[in-house]
C-alpha positions in Angstrom: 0.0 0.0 0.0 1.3 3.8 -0.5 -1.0 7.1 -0.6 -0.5 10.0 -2.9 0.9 12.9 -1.0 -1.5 15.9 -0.8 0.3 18.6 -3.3 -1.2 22.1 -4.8 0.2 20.6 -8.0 -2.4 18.1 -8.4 -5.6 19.3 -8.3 -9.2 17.8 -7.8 -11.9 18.5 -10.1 -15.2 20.2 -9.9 -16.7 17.1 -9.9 -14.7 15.2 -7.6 -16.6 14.6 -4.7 -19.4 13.3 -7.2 -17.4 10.7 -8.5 -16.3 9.6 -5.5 -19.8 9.0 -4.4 -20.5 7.4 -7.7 -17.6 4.9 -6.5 -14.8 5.8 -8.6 -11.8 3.3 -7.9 -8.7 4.7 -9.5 -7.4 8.4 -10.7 -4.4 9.0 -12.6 -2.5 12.6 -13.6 -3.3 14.5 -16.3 -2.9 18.1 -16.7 -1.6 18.6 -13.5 -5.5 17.4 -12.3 -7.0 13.6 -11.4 -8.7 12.3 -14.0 -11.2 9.5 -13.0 -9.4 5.7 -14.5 -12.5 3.8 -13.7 -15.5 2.5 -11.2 -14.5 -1.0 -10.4 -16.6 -3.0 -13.2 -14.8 -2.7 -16.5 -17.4 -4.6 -18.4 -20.1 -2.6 -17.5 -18.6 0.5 -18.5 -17.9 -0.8 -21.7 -21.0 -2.2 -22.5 -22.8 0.7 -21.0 -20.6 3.3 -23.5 -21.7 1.0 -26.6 -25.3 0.3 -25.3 -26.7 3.3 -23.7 -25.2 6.1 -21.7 -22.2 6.7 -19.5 -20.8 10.2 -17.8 -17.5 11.2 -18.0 -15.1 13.2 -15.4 -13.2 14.9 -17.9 -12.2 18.6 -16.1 -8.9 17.3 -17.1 -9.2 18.6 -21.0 -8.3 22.1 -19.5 -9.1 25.4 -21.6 -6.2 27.8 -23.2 -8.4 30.9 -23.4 -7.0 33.4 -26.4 -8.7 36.7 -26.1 -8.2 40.1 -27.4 -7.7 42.0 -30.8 -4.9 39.4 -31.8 -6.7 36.2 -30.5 -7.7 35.1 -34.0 -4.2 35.7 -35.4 -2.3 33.7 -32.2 -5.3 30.9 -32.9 -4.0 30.5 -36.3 0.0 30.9 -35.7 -0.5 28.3 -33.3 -2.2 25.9 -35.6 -1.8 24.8 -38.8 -5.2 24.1 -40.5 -6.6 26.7 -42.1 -9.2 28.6 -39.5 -10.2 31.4 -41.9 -13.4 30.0 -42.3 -14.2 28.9 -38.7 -17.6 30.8 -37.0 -18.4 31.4 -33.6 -19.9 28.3 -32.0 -17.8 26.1 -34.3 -15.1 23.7 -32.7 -12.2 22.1 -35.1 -10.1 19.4 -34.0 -6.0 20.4 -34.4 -3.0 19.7 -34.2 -0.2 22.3 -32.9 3.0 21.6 -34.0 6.7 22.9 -32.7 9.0 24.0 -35.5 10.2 20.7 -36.2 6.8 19.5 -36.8 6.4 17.6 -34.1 3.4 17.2 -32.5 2.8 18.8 -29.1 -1.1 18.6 -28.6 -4.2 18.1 -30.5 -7.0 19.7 -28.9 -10.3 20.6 -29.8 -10.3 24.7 -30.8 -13.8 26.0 -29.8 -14.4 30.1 -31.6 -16.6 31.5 -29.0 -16.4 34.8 -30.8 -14.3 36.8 -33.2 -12.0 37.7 -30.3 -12.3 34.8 -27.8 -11.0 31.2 -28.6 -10.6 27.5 -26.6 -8.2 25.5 -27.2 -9.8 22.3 -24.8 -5.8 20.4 -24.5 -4.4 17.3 -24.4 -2.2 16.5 -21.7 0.4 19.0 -22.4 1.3 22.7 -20.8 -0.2 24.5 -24.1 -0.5 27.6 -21.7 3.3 28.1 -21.4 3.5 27.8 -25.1 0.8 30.0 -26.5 1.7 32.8 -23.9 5.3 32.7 -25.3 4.8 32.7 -29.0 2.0 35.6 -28.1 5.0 37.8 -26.4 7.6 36.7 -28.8 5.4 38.0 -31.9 4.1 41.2 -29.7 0.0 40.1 -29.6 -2.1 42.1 -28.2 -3.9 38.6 -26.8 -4.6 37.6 -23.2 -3.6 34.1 -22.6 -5.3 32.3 -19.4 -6.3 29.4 -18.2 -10.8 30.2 -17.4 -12.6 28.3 -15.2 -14.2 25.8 -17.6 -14.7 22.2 -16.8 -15.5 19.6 -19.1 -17.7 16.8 -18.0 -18.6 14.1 -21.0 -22.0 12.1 -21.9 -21.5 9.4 -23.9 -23.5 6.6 -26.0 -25.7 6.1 -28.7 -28.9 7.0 -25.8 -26.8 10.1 -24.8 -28.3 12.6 -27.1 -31.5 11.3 -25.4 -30.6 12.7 -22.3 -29.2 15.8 -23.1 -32.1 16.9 -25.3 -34.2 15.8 -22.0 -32.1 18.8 -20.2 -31.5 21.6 -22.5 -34.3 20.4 -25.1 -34.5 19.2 -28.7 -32.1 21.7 -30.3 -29.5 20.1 -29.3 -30.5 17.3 -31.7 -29.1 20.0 -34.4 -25.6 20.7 -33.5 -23.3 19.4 -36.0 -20.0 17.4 -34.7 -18.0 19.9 -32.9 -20.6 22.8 -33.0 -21.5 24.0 -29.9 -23.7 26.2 -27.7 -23.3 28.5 -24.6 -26.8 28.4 -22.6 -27.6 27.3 -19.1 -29.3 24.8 -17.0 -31.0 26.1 -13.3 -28.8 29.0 -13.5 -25.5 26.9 -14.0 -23.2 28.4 -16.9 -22.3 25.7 -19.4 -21.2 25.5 -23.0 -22.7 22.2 -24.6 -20.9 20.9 -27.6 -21.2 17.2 -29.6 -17.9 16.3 -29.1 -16.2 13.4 -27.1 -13.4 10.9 -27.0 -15.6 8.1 -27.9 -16.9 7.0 -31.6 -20.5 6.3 -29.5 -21.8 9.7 -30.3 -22.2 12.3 -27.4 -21.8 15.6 -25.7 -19.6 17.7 -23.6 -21.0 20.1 -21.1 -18.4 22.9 -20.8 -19.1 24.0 -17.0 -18.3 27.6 -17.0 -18.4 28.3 -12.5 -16.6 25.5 -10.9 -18.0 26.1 -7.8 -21.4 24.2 -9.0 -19.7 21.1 -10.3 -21.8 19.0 -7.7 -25.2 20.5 -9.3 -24.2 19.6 -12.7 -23.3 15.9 -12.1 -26.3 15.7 -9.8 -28.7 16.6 -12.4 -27.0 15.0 -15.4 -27.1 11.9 -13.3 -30.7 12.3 -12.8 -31.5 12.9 -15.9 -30.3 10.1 -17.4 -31.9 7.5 -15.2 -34.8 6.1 -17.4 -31.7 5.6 -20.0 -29.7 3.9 -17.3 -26.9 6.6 -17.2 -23.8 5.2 -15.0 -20.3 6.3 -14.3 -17.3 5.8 -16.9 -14.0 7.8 -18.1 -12.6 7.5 -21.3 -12.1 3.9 -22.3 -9.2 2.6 -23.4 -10.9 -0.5 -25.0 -13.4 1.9 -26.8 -11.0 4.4 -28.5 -8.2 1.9 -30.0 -11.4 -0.2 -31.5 -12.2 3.1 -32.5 -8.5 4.5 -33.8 -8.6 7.2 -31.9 -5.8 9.1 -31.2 -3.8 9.2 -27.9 -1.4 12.7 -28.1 1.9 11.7 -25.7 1.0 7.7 -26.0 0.4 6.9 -29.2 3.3 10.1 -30.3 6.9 10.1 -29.3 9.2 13.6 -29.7 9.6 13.2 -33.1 6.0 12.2 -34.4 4.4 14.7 -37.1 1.1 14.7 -37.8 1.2 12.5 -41.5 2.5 10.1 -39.5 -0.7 9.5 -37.4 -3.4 9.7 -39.6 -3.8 13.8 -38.9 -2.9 15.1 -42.9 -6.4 16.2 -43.3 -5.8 18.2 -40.0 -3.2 20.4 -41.7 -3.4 23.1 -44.7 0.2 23.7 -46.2 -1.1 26.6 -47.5 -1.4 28.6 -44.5 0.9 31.5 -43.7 4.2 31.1 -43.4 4.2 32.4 -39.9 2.3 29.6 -38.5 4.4 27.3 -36.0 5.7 24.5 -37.6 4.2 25.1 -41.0 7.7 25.3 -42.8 9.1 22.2 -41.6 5.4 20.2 -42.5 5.8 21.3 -45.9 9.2 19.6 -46.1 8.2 16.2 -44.4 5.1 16.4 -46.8 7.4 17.4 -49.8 10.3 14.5 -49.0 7.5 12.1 -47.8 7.0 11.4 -43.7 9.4 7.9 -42.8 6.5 6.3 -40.5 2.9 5.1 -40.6 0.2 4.4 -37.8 -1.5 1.1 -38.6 -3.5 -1.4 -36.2 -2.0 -4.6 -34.8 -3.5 -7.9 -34.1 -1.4 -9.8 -31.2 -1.7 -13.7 -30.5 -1.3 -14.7 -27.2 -3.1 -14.0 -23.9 -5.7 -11.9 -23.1 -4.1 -8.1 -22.4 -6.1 -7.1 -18.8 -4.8 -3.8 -19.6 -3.4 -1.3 -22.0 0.2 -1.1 -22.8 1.9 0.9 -20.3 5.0 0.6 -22.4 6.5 0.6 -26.0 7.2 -3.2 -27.3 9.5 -3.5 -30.7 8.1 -4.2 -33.6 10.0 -6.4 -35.7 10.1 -7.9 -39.0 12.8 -10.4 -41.0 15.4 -9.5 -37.8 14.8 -5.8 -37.8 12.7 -3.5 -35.5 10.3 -1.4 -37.9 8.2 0.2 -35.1 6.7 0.1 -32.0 3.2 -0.8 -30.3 2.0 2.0 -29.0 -0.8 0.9 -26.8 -2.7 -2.5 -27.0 -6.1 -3.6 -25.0 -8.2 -6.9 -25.4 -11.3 -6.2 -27.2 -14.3 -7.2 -26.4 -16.0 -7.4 -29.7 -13.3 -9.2 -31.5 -12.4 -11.3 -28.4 -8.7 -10.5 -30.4 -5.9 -8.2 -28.2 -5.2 -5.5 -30.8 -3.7 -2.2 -30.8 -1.5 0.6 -32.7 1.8 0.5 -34.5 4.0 3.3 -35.3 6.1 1.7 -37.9 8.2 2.0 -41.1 6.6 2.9 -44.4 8.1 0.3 -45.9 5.4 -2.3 -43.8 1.7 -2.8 -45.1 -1.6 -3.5 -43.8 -2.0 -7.1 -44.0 1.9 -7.8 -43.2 2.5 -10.4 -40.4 5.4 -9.4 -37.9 6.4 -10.3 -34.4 6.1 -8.3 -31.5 8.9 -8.3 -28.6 6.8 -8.8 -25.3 8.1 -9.3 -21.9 11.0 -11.3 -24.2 9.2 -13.3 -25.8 8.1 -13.0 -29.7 4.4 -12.3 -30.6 2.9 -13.3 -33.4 1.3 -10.5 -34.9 -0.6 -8.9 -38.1 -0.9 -5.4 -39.0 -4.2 -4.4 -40.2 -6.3 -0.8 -41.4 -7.4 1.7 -39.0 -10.0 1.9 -37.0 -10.8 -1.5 -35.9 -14.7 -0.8 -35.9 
């Protein structure tokens, strides 16, 4: 047994004390917060994410608040798809990029209006970053961190429940499209978005100091579609292909290398971060690919909490980057970052706890 020291640097949620009544059973770190790792029946929470309806913890997916006359302009130096034609109430996924092209994040980027932008992060200190390049390029932009709390609804019933709180409208937002409004006096912004391919909402929860409320009543909501506690499932999002910024990337991944070339315009300004050093690894061709894997051998109880080697005719080509029994294929699959020169349909062996794998890379997603 061991206990997590009490520290200022890791901070509780909004809706902490609501998930630990709802019997949460594990946290880990992310963004310098506890995010929520599950409620002690894994099953159920799968099944329930597929089936029906599950809420989410996810305060973790902090805000980078851009605001001012230069807000726009920082929005798009920091990112390199093309946001000239984003609206208020519109969200775009991203990907921000260093000036090698790496990836550092790929959050959502909600335009609450001409002047005022989200970026809702990954697990990475995007504040640091976008208050730098603001100074270095002399902005006139205020960078801060606003008290805005995520908390997720997920499944294919979850739309039921939402529309049940804030009414049928929200049947009508596109993916990514949001809305500010509020419920019982309660400031939230809801937006169809989520790390899950089950279809849902987030409810951005603007006053932090009412996080209690919002669970309560979310929870209540959802009772005749048998709502129950979850977190973003590992099991659900590699069947899915979704991406996993700082797992499924290492310091040197760009985003043609993960399935993200739709997420970048080349033709943006030359004074966008990164954006000369994309156009080269475009131009000369990027050296690695994400695929899916398909791993013989026993059941995996868990994700990956490692990198495993890749290898193929005596060479490594790659890496698995995460890897999780799934339930529908009864298979263990997961990612691969690996060579170019490998294929979809390729068999290769994977190096796990010393032993060799039998494995076959496939197409993403999975489902």
């Amino acid at each position: 047994m061991f206990e997590i020291t009490p520290t200022t640097r890791l901070r509780k949620s909004p809706f902490f004390n609501s998930t630990v009544k709802a019997g949460v059973k594990g946290f880990q770190p992310y963004n310098n917060m506890l995010m929520p790792t599950g409620y002690g029946d894994p099953d159920a929470e799968y099944w329930r994410l597929l089936n029906g309806v599950s809420q989410w913890d996810v305060a973790v997916e902090r805000q980078v608040e851009l605001k001012g006359p230069d807000a726009a302009q920082l929005a798009q130096i920091l990112s390199p798809r093309d946001l000239t034609k984003c609206v208020p109430q519109q969200g775009k996924y991203v990907a921000l990029c260093d000036h090698r092209g790496t990836i550092i994040n790929d959050p959502i980027l909600l335009k609450l209006d001409e002047d005022r932008f989200w970026f809702s992060i990954a697990d990475s200190n995007i504040l640091f970053w976008a208050r730098a390049v603001a100074a270095e390029r002399g902005l006139n932009v205020e960078v801060c961190e606003p008290d805005v709390s995520p908390m997720a609804v997920q499944g294919p019933k979850a739309e039921d429940v939402i529309a049940s709180i804030f009414g049928d409208w929200v049947r009508e937002l596109k993916y990514f499209w949001f809305k500010e409004t509020e419920i019982n006096g309660i400031p939230v912004a809801v937006a169809r978005s989520g790390w899950s391919k089950q279809g849902g909402f987030e409810l951005y929860l603007m006053d932090g100091s009412r996080g209690d409320e919002l669970w309560s009543l979310v929870e209540e909501a959802g009772k005749p579609w048998g709502i129950g506690p979850g977190n973003p499932n590992t099991t659900e999002r590699i069947e899915s292909g979704l991406l996993s910024w700082g797992g499924d990337t290492d310091d040197f991944t760009n985003p043609f290398e993960v399935r993200m070339e739709k997420y970048v315009d080349l033709d943006v300004p030359d004074d966008v971060v990164g954006i000369q050093a994309l156009r080269r690894i475009a131009d000369e061709g990027p050296k690695r690919h994400q695929l899916g894997i398909v791993m013989e051998g026993e059941a995996l109880t868990a994700a990956h909490g490692q990198l495993h080697d890749i290898m193929q005719d005596g060479e490594k080509v790659g890496d698995v980057t995460c890897g999780i029994w799934s339930r529908r294929m009864e298979k263990n699959i997961g990612f691969a970052l690996v060579s170019r020169k490998c294929s979809a349909g390729e068999t290769v062996s994977v190096m796990k706890n010393g032993n060799n794998v039998a494995a076959t890379l496939v197409e993403l997603p999975f489902y």
